[in-house]
FIFI-741234 format. One record per residue (C-alpha): residue number from 1; x, z, y. Coordinates in nm, 3 decimals, m for minus. Layout:
(NUM,(X,Z,Y));
...
//
This chain:
(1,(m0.967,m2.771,m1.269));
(2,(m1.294,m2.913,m1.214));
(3,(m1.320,m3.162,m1.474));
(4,(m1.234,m2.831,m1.699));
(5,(m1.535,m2.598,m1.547));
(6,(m1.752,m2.915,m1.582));
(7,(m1.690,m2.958,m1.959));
(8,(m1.688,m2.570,m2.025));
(9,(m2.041,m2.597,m1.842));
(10,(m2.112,m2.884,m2.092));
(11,(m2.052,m2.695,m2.381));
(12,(m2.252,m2.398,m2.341));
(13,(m2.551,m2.588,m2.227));
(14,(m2.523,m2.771,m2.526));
(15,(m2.494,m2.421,m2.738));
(16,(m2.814,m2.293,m2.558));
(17,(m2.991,m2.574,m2.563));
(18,(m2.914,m2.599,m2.951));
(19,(m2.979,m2.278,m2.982));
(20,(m3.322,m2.297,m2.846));
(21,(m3.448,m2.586,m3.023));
(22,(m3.314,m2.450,m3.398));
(23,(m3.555,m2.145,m3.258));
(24,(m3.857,m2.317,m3.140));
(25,(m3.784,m2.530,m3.511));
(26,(m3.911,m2.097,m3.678));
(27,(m4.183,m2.020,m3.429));
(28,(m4.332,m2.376,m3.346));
(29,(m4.627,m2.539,m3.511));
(30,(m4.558,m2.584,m3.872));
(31,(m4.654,m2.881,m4.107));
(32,(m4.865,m2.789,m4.351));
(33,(m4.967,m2.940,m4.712));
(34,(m4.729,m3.111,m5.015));
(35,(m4.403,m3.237,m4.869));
(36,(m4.138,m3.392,m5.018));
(37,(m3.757,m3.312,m4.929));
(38,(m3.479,m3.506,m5.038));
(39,(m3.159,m3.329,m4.932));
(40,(m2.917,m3.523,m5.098));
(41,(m2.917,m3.813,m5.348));
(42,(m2.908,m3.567,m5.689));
(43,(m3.109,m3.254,m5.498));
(44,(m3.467,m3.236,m5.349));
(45,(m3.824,m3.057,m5.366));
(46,(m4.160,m3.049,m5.327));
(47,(m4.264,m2.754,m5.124));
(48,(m4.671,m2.692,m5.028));
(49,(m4.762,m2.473,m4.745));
(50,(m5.192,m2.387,m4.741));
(51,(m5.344,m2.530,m4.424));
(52,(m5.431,m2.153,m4.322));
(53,(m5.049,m2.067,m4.284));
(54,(m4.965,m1.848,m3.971));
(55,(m4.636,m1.758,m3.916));
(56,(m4.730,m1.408,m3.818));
(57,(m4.831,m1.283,m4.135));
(58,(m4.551,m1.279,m4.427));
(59,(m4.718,m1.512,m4.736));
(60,(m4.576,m1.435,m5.093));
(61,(m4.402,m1.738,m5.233));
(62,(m4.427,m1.924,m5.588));
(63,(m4.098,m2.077,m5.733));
(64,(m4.201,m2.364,m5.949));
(65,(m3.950,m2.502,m6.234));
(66,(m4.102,m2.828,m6.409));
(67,(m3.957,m2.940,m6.749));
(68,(m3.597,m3.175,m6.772));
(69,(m3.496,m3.060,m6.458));
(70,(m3.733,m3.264,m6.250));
(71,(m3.944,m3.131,m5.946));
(72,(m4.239,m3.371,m6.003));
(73,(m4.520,m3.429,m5.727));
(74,(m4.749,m3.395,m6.060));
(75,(m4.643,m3.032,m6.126));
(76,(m4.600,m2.930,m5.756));
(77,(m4.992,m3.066,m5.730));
(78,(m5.080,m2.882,m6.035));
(79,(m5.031,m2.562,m5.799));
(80,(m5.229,m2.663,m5.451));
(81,(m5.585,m2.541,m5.595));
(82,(m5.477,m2.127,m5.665));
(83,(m5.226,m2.146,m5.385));
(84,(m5.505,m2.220,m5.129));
(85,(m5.733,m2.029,m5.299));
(86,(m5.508,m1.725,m5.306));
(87,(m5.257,m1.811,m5.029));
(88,(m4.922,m1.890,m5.123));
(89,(m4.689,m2.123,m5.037));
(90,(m4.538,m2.297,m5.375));
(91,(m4.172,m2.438,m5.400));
(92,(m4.098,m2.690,m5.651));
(93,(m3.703,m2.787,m5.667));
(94,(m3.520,m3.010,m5.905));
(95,(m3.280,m2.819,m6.103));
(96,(m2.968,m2.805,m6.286));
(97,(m3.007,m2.851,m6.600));
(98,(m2.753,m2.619,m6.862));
(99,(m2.446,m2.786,m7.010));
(100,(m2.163,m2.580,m7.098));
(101,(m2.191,m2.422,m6.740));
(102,(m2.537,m2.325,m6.638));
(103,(m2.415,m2.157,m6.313));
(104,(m2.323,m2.471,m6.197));
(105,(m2.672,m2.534,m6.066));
(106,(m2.746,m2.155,m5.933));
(107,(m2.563,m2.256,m5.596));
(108,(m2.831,m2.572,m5.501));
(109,(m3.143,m2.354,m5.589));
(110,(m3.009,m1.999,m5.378));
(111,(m2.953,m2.243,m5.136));
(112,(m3.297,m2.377,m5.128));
(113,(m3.449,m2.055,m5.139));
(114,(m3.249,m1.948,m4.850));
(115,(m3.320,m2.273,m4.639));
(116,(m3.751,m2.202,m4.706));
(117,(m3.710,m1.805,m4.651));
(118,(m3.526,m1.977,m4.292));
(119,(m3.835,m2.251,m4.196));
(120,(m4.087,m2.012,m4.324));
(121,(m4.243,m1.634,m4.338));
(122,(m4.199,m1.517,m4.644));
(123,(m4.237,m1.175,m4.821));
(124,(m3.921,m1.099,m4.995));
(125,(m4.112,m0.862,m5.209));
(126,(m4.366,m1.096,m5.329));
(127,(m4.142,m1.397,m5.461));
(128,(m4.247,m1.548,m5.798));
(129,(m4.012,m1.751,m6.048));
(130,(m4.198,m1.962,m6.291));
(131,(m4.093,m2.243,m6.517));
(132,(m4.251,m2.418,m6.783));
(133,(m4.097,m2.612,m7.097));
(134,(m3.700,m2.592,m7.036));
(135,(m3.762,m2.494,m6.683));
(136,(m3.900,m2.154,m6.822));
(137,(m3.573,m2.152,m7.003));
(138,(m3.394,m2.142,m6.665));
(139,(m3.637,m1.901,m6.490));
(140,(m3.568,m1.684,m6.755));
(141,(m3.200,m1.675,m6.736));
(142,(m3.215,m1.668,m6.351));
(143,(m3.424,m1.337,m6.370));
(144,(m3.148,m1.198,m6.581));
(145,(m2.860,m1.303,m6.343));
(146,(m3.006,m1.216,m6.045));
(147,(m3.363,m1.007,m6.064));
(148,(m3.269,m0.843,m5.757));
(149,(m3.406,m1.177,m5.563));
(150,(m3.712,m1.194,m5.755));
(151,(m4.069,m0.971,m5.764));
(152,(m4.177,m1.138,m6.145));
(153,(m4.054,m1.385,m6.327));
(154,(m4.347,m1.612,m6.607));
(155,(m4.179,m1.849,m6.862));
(156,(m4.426,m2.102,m7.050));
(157,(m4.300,m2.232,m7.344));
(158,(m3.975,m2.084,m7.272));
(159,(m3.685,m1.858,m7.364));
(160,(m3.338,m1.763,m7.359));
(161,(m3.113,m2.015,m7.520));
(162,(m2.771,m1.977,m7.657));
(163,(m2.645,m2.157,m7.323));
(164,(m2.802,m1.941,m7.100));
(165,(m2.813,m1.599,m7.334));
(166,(m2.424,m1.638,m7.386));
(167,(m2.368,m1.558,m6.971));
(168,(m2.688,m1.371,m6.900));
(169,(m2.711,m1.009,m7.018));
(170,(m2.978,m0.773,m7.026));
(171,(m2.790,m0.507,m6.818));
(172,(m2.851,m0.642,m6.467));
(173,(m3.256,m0.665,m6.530));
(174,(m3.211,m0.263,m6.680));
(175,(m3.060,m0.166,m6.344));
(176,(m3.347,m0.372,m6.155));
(177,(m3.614,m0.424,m6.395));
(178,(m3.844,m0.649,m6.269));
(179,(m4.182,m0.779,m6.404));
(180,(m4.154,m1.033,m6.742));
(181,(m4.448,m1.259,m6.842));
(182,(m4.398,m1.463,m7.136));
(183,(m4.693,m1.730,m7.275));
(184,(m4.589,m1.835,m7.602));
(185,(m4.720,m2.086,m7.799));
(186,(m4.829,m2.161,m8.188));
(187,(m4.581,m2.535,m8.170));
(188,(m4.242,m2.489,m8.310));
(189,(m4.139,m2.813,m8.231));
(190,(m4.066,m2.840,m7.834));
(191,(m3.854,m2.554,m7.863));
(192,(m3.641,m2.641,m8.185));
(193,(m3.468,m2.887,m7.963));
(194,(m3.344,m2.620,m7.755));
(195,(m3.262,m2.403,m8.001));
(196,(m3.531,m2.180,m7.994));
(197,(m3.804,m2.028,m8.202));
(198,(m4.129,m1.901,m8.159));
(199,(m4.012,m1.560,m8.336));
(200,(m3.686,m1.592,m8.150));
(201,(m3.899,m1.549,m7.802));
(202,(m4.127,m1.253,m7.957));
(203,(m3.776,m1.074,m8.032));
(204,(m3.661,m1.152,m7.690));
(205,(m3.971,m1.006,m7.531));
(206,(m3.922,m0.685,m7.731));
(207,(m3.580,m0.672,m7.641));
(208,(m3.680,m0.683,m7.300));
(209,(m3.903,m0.374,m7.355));
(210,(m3.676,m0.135,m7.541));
(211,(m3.462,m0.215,m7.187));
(212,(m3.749,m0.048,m6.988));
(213,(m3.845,m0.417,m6.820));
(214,(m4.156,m0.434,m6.814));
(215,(m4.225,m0.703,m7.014));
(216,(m4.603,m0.870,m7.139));
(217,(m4.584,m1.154,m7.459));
(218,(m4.918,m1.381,m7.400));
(219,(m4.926,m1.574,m7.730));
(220,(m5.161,m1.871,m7.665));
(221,(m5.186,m2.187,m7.870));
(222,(m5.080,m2.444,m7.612));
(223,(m4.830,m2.279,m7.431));
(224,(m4.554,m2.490,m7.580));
(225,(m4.723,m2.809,m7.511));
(226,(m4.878,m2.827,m7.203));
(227,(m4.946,m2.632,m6.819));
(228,(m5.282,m2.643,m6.710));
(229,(m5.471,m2.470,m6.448));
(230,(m5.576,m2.192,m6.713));
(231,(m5.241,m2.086,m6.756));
(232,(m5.149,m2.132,m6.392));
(233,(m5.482,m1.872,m6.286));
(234,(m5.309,m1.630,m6.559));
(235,(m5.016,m1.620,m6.403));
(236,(m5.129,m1.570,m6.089));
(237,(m5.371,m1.263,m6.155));
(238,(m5.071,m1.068,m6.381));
(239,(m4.854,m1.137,m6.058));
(240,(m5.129,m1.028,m5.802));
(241,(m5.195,m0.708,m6.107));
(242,(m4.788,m0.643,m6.106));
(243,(m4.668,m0.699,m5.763));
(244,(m4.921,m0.732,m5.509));
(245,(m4.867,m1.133,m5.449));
(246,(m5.165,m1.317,m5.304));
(247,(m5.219,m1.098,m4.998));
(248,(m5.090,m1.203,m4.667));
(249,(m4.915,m0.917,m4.450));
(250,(m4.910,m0.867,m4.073));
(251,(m4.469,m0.952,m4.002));
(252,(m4.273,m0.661,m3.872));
(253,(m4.069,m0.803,m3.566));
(254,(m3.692,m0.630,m3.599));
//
């Protein structure tokens, strides 16, 4: 009977003690700067965090999807400048990228943006999706499956390809329109591969707007080609113009 009281005993000091340290894991000191998180062998991300982060405000997050799929230290870098400048802390995953199936790779990145919204404070209301290349392809169809989980959404050099158009519809996004910024550029070529076309993307922008999204075309000449900080600073003040991103909020304890 003892041995039995001893090991029940066991157990919930374990649970508490558990408990405790997964707490003090939220509301102890948190590292700061560009990390790099491998979570399995196929699935990891860069995520940077400003050095003036206090968990007692709320801090609007930017959701960062490089070209091929890849979560490059190069592109999560590209981001540290505006996002200390501005305060924001920027999340860089690797990403699925579409086959026949494109949902296949929605599960890993939910699940990454539920495991930051866990380790940090973040403003649901001020959550950017941005891709560039193919990865604006993705952000694109993302904001159309699922805009309730997003504030704005800014493809560069992006669209909605036949993959992703033929299980993403524009009736979710009409129900919850959410903020659309698309930079276009003058190259055909980057986008042929994918199926796409420079006129295809103006139509889909349009589209977009006769939905009641509200929905901007920005039709600069290198927006196929390349992301620089220009493009990254005109993001960043349509999002800050649209939703109110930038500004770090006093949290509101439950």
């Amino acid at each position: 009977m003892k041995s039995k009281i001893a090991a029940a005993c066991f157990v919930i000091t374990a649970i508490l003690w558990n408990g405790s340290q997964a707490m003090a894991s939220f509301y102890g000191e948190v590292k700061t700067g560009l990390q790099f998180v491998q979570v399995t062998d196929k699935t990891s991300y860069f995520i940077y965090v400003p050095k003036t982060y206090k968990g007692d405000k709320v801090w609007p997050l930017i959701i960062g999807l490089d070209k091929f799929g890849s979560g490059t230290k190069k592109y999560a870098e590209a981001w540290i400048k505006e996002a200390d400048k501005r305060g924001y802390v920027v999340l860089c995953p690797n990403w699925y990228k579409a086959r026949e199936f494109p949902m296949a790779g929605d599960k890993w990145f939910f699940k990454t943006m539920r495991s930051v919204a866990e380790q940090y404070s973040i403003d649901p209301k001020r959550v950017l999706l941005t891709g560039f290349n193919d990865g604006g392809d993705y952000a694109y169809y993302l904001a159309l499956r699922e805009p309730k989980r997003f504030s704005g959404v800014a493809v560069i050099g992006g669209g909605l390809t036949p993959s992703y158009g033929a299980v993403a519809y524009l009736g979710r996004i009409k129900r919850h329109p959410i903020p659309v910024y698309v930079l276009v550029g003058e190259n055909e070529k980057p986008l042929k591969s994918r199926d796409l076309s420079v006129e295809g993307i103006r139509e889909g922008v349009k589209k977009l707007q006769s939905a009641g999204v509200p929905a901007e075309l920005w039709q600069n000449q290198r927006a196929n080609d390349i992301f620089d900080q220009s493009m990254i600073s005109k993001i960043l003040d349509w999002f800050e113009k649209t939703s109110g991103g930038g500004i770090q909020k006093e949290r509101k304890e439950k």
